[in-house]
C-alpha positions in Angstrom: -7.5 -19.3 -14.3 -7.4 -21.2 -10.7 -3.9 -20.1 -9.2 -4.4 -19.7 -5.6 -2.0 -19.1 -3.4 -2.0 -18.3 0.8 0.6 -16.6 2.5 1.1 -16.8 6.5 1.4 -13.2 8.1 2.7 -14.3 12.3 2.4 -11.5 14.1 0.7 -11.9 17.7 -1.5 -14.2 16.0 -0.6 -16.2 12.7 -3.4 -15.2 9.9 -3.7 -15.8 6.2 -3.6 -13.8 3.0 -5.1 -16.0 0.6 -4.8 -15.0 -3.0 -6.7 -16.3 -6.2 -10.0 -16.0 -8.0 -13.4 -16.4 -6.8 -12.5 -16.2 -3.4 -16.1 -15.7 -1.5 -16.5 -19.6 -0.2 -13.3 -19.4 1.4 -14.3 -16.1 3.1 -17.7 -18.0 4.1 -16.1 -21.0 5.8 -13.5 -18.3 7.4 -16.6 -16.6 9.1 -18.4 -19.2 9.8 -15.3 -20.6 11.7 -14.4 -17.3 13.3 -17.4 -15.3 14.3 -20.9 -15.3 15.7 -22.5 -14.1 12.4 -24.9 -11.8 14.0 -23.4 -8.7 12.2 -20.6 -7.2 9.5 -19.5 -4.1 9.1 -18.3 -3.1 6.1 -16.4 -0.2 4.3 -16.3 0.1 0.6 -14.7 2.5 -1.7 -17.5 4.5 -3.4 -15.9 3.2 -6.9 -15.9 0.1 -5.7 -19.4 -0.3 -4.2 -21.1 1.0 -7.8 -18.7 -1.7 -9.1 -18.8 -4.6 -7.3 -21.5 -3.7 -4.0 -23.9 -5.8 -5.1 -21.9 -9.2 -5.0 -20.5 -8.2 -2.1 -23.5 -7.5 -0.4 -25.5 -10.4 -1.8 -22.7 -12.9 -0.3 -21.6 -11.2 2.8 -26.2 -11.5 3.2 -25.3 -15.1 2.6 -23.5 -15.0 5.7 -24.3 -12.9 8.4 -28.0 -11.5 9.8 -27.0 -8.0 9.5 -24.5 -6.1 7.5 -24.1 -2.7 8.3 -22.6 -0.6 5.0 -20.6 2.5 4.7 -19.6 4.3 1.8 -16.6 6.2 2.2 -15.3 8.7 -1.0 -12.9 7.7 -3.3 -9.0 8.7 -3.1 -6.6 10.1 -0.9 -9.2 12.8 0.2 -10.6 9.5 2.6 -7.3 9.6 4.5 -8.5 12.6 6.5 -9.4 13.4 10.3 -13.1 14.1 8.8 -13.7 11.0 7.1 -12.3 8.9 10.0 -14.4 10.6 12.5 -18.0 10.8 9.8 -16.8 6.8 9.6 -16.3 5.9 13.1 -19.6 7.8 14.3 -21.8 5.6 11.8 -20.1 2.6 12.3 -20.8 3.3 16.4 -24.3 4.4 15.6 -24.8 1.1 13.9 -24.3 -0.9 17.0 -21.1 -2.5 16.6 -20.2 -4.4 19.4 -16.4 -5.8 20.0 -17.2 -9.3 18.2 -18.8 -7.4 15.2 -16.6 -8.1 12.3 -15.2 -5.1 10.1 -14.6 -5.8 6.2 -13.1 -3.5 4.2 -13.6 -3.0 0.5 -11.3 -1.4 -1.5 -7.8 -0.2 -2.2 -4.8 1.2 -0.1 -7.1 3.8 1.1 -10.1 2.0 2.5 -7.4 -0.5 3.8 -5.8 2.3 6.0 -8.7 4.1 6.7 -10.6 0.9 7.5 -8.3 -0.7 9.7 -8.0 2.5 11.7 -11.8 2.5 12.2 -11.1 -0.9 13.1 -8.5 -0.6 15.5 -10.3 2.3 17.5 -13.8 1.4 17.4 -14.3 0.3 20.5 -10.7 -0.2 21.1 -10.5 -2.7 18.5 -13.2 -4.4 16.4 -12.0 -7.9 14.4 -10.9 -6.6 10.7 -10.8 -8.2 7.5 -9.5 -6.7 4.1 -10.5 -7.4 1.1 -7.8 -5.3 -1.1 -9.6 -4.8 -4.7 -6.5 -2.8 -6.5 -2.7 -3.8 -7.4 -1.2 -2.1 -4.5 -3.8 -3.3 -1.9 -3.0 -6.8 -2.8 0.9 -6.6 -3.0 1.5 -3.9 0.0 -1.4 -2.1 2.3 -3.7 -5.1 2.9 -0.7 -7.0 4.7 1.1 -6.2 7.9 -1.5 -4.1 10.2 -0.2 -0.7 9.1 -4.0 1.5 9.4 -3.8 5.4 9.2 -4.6 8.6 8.2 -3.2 11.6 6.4 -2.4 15.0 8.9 -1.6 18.4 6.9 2.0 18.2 8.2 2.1 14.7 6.6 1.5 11.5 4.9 0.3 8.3 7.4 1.2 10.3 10.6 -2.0 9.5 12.5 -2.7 5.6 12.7 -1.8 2.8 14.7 -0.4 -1.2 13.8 -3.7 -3.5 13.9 -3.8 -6.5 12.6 -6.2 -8.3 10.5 -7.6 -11.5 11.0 -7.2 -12.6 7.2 -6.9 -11.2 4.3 -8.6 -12.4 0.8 -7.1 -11.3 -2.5 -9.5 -12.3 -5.3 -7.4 -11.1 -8.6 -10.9 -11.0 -10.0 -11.4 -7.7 -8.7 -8.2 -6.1 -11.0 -10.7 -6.9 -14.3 -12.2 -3.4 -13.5 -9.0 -1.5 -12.7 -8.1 1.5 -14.5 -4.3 1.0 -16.2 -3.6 3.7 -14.2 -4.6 1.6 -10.7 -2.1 -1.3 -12.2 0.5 1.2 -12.8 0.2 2.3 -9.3 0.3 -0.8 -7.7 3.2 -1.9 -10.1 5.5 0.9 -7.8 6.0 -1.4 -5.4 6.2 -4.7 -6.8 9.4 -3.0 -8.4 10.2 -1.8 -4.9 10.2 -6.0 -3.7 12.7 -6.3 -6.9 14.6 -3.6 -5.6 15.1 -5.0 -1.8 14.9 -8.6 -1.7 14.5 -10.1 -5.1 15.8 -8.4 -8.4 14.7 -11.2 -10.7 11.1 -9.3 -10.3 12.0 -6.9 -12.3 12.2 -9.9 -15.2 9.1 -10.7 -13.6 7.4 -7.5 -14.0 8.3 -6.6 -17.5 6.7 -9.8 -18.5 3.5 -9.1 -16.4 3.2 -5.7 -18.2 3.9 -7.2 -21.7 1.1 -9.9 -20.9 -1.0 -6.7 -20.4 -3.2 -5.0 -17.4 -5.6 -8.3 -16.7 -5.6 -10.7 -14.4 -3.8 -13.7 -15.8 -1.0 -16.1 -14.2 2.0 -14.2 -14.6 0.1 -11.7 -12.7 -1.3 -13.8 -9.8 2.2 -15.3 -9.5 3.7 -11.9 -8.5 1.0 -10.7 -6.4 1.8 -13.8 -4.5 5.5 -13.6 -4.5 5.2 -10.1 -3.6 2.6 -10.5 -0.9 5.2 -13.4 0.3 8.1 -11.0 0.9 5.6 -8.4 2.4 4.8 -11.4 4.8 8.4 -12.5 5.4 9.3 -9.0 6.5 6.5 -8.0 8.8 6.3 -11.6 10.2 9.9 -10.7 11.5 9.7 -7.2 12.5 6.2 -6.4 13.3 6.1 -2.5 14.6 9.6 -1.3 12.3 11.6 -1.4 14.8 14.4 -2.5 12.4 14.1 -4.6 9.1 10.4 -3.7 8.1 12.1 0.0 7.5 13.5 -1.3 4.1 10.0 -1.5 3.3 10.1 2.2 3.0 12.6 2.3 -0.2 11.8 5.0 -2.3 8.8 6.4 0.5 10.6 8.7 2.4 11.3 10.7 -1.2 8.1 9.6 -2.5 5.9 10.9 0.5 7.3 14.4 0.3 6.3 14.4 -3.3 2.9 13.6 -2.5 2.7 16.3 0.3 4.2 19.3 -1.8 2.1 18.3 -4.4 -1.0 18.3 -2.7 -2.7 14.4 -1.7 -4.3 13.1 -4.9 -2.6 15.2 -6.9 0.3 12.4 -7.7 -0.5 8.9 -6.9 1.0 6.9 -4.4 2.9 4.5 -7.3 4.2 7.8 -9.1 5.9 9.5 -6.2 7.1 5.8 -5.0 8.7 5.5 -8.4 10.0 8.8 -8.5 11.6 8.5 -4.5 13.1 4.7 -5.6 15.2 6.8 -8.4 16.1 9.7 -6.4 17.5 6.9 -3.5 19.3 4.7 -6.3 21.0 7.8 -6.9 22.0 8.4 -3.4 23.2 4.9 -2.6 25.5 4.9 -5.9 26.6 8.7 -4.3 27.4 6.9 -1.3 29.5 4.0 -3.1 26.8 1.7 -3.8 26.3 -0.1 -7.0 22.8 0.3 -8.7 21.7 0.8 -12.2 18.3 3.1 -12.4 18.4 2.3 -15.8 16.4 -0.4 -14.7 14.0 1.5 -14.3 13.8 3.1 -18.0 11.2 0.2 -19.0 9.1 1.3 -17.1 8.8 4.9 -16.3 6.8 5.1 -19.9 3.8 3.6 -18.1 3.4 6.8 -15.9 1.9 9.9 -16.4 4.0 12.4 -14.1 6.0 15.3 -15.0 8.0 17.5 -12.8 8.7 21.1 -12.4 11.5 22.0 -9.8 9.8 25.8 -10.6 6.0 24.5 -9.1 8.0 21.7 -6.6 11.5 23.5 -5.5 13.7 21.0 -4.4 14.3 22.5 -1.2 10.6 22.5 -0.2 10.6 18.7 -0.7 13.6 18.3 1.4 11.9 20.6 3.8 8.9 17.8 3.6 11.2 15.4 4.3 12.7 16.2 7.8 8.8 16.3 8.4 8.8 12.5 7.9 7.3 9.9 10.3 10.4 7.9 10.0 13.1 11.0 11.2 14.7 10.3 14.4 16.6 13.3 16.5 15.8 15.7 13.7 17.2 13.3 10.8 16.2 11.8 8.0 16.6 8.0 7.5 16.8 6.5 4.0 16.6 3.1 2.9 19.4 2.5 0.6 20.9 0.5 -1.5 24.4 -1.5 -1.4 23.3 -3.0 -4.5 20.2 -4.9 -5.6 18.7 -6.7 -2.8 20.9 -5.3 -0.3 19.2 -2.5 1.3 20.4 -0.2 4.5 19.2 2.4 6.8 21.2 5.6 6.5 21.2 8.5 8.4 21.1 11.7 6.4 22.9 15.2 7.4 23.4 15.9 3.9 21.3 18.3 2.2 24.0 18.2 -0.9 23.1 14.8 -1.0 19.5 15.1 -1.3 19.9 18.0 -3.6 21.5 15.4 -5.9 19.2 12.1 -5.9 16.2 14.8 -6.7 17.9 16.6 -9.6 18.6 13.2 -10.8 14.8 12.0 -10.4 14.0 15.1 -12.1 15.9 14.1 -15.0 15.3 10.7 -15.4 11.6 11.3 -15.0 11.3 14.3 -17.8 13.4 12.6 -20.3 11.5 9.5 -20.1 8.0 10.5 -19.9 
């Protein structure tokens, strides 16, 4: 397999995601290009770096004098004030200077953990990612969202940073769990769901072709990393379009709070949230089938108890949201597929209804 494919991300300066397989001369001739090569920073993924370290420090050797290596722990447990600040002091310790180079290794959570370090190192260190899961490669590794976890709530502390490219080598999903592709699947399905419903075609025949990297696969990493890049190109910092990117989150994130961080991944409470909002947009008059949905819910793991997560708790979780304004919820929802909206929720009833329906369609399928 040789599909590559590059995306252009412009926002305050154009840079590339560049997707494919055996990715490490482009990200030689990118460094070579960009920076002085005295010294790298990176952060890897624990996981990762028993995994795949030694490649990745034998080539980034290949290109710098000095690399500098820190091992964060693996899962949601990184996302914390602790881990940002044990990271920051060694990567300060190390000598970084404001030219020095920071690549991060890893998944969704050594992207946002990484690009935080990143963006307040020093007020702001250059930052690559190098996204080594589903999800990293689809969603987290593109747009300069960096952040941590706060006990009041998921991504609350972080900042919009940039990278200066991005290099998605599908070689890295060989050593994925099913569970990881699963996860990352969430929001490729949430893509479908937005902008482009013929994913979901798409995405059934990625799953039938199995959890390895192949061509259907690179071809929807790249179509979704292409609507990621479309939508952040236009509205960099959310301030109106990017917020459809949240479909399914602002359920989804409350989920992952009341449950505890780790306890339900990411992709499960996505997938959960993007059922609970189908049912409020067809509530509100829109047209939606979460049926469509049905072929995949199989692939996850998660079961629900209203009795361990009360529904009003998680609503409770949700007017703790980033995204609330003036004390109110905003959901992305749906007029019908590809036709999302903001709305402004005063209605408990409402949300009472899209999780009881969540519930259901999660229990009955799983």
């Amino acid at each position: 397999m040789s599909l590559t494919t590059e995306v252009s991300v412009s926002i305050e300066q154009q840079y590339a995601v560049t997707i494919g397989t055996d990715l490490w001369s482009d990200v030689r001739s990118f460094c070579s290009n960009h920076y002085s090569l005295n010294k790298l920073v990176i952060i890897i993924d624990a996981h990762v770096n028993r995994l795949h370290g030694e490649t990745v420090r034998r080539e980034c050797s290949a290109i710098f004098d000095e690399l500098s290596i820190v091992e964060i722990p693996r899962g949601e447990q990184s996302k914390s004030i602790a881990c940002w600040n044990k990271t920051i002091d060694a990567v300060l310790k190390s000598g970084v200077e404001r030219k020095t180079p920071l690549l991060a290794v890893g998944g969704g959570v050594t992207g946002d953990l990484g690009g935080f370090v990143a963006a307040t190192a020093l007020r702001g260190i250059p930052l690559i990612h190098m996204p080594t899961s589903l999800l990293a490669m689809v969603d987290s590794s593109i747009g300069g969202k960096t952040g941590i976890n706060h006990e009041t709530g998921k991504n609350l502390i972080g900042s919009f940073y940039q990278p200066d490219a991005v290099f998605a080598d599908v070689n890295y999903l060989k050593t994925l769990s099913e569970e990881e592709w699963v996860n990352g699947l969430s929001e490729i399905l949430k893509y479908a769901a937005i902008t482009d419903p013929s994913l979901f075609d798409l995405a059934l025949e990625c799953v039938d072709s199995g959890f390895r990297p192949n061509e259907l696969w690179t071809k929807i990493i790249g179509e979704s990393a292409g609507i990621k890049s479309d939508i952040v190109s236009y509205d960099a910092l959310e301030a109106g379009r990017r917020a459809f990117l949240n479909f399914g989150h602002t359920f989804g994130h409350a989920l992952e709070k009341k449950a505890g961080y780790g306890t339900i991944s990411h992709g499960e409470a996505v997938l959960v949230g993007m059922l609970a909002a189908c049912r409020a947009s067809n509530d509100l008059g829109g047209n939606v089938r979460p049926e469509i949905f049905d072929d995949f819910i199989d692939l996850y793991s998660i079961q629900l108890d209203k009795h361990s997560m009360p529904i009003d708790g998680l609503i409770d979780a949700m007017k703790h949201d980033k995204k609330v304004q003036d004390g109110q919820i905003r959901l992305v929802l749906l007029n019908e597929w590809g036709s999302p909206y903001l709305h402004t929720c005063t209605d408990d009833g409402l949300l009472t209804d899209a999780w009881n329906f969540a519930y259901r369609a999660i229990n009955e399928n799983t």
